[in-house]
VMD Tcl script that draws the C-alpha trace (Angstrom):
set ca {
  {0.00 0.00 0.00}
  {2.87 2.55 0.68}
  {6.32 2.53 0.72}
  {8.81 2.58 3.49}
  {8.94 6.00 5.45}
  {6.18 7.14 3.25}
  {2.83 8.93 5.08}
  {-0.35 7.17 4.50}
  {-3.60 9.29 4.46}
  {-5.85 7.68 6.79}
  {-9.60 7.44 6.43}
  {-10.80 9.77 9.29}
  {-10.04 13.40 10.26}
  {-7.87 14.73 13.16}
  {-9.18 18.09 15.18}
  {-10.83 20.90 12.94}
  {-10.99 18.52 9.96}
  {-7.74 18.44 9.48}
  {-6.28 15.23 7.89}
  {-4.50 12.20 9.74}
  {-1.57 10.35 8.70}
  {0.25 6.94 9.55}
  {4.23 7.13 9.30}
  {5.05 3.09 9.68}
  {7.53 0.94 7.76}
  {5.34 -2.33 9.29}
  {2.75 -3.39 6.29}
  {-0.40 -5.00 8.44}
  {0.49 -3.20 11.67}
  {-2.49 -2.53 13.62}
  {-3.03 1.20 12.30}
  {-2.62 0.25 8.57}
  {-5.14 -2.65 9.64}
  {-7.63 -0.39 11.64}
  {-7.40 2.00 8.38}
  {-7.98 -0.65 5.45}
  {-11.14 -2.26 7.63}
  {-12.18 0.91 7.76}
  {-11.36 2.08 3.68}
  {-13.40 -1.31 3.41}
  {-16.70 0.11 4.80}
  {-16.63 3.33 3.58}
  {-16.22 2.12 -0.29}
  {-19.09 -0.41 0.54}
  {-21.40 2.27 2.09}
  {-20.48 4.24 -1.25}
  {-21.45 1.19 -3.50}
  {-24.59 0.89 -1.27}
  {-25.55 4.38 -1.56}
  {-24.91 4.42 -5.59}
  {-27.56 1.88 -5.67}
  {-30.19 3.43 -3.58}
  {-29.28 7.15 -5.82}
  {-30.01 4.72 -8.72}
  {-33.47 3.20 -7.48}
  {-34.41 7.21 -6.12}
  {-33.77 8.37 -9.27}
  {-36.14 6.45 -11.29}
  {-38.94 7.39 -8.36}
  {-41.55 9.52 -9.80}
  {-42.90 9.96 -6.63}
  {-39.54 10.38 -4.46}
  {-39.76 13.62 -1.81}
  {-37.76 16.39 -1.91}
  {-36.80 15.42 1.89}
  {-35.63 12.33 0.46}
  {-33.35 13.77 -2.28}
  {-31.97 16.29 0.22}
  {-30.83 12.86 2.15}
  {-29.37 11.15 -0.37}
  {-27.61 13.88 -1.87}
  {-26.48 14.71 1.93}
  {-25.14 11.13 2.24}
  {-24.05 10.69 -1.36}
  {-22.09 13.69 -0.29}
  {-20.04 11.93 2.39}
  {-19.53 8.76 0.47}
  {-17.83 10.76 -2.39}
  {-15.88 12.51 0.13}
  {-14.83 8.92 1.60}
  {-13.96 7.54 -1.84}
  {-11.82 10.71 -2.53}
  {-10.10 10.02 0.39}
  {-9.70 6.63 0.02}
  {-8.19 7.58 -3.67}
  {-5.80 9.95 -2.38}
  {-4.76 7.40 0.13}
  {-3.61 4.80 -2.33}
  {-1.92 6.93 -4.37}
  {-4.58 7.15 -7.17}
  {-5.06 11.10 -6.78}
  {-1.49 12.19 -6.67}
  {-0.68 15.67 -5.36}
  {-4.40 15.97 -4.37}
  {-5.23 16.61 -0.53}
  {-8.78 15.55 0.46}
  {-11.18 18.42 0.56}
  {-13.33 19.63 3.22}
  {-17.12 21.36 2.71}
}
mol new
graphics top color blue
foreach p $ca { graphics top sphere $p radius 0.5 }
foreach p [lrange $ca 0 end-1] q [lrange $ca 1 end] { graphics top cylinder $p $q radius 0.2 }
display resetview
């Protein structure tokens, strides 16, 4: 996942927002573990949720409420998935951004 003496971005926020990150040369230590388990259920809440955006969209009848929800929740996922990107080295040079 990353290198020796290399800073992984891990998949929840410090204080104020502010990102966290795991200095380790151990692969499978119990941070890096903690933080892929976790990488794990955020990209399967976002698979989840693009499902259910799918299903709402084809709604006729589907409440503004509800859309407000989704797109709320959709929201966070994407912001997950970003992070998770950046993390494995698939957004290079990009930091995770905050709304």
């Amino acid at each position: 996942m990353t290198a020796p003496n290399e800073l992984r971005l891990l998949p929840w926020s410090g204080p104020e927002g502010k990102p966290c990150y795991l200095s380790t040369d151990a692969n499978g230590g119990y941070m890096s573990r903690l933080a892929d388990n976790i990488e794990a259920v955020q990209l399967g809440t976002a698979a989840e949720l693009l499902e259910e955006a799918s299903d709402t969209l084809v709604d006729q009848e589907v409440g503004r409420e509800d859309l407000r929800r989704l797109a709320q929740e959709l929201t966070g996922a994407l912001r997950d998935v970003l992070r998770v990107a950046a993390s494995r080295g698939h957004l290079a040079g990009s930091a995770p951004h905050r709304s």
